[in-house]
C-alpha positions as CSV (number, residue, x, y, z in Angstrom):
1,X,-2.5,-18.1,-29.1
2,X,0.6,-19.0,-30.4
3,X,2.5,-17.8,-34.4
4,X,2.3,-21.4,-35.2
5,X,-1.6,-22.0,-34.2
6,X,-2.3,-18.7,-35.9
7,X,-0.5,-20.1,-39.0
8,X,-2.2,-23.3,-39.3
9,X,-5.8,-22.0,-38.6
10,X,-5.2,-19.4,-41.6
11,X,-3.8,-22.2,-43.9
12,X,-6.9,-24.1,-42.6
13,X,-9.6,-21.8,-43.6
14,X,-7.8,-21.1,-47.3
15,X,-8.0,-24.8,-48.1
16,X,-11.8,-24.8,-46.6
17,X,-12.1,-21.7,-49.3
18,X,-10.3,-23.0,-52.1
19,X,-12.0,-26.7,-51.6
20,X,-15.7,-25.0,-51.5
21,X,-15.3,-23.0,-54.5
22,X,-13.7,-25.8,-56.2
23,X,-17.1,-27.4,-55.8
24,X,-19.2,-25.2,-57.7
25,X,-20.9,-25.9,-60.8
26,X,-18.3,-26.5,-63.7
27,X,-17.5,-23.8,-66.1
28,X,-16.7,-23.1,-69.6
29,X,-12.9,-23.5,-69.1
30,X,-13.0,-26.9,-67.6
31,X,-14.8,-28.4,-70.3
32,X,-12.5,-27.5,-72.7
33,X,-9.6,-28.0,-70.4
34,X,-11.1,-32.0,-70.2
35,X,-11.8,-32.1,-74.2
36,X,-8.4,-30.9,-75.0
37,X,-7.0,-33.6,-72.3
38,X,-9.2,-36.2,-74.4
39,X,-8.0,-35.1,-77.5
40,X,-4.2,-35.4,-76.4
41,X,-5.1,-38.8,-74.9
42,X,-6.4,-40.4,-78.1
43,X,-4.2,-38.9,-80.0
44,X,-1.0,-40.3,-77.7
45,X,-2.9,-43.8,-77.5
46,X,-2.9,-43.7,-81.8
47,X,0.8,-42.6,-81.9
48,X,2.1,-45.2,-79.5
49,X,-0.8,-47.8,-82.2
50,X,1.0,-46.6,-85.3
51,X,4.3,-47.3,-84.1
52,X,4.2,-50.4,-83.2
């Protein structure tokens, strides 16, 4: 087998890891990453109201 097919069937089965535990059950750090995300939304949306 050839470097390069070596190469890509490594880079293949770390995506196929990262995507799988990517699917898991969500945790405690993305809920807060989405409420802070929310937070910085609403407050950017009442900015850009106040200004006008």
């Amino acid at each position: 087998m050839k470097l390069k097919s070596k190469a890509t069937l490594v880079i293949l089965a770390v995506i196929m890891v990262f995507t799988t535990v990517g699917c898991e059950k969500e945790g405690g750090a993305e809920k807060t990453g989405k409420k802070i995300d929310k937070a910085f939304s609403t407050a950017k949306e009442k900015i850009k109201d106040a200004t006008k």
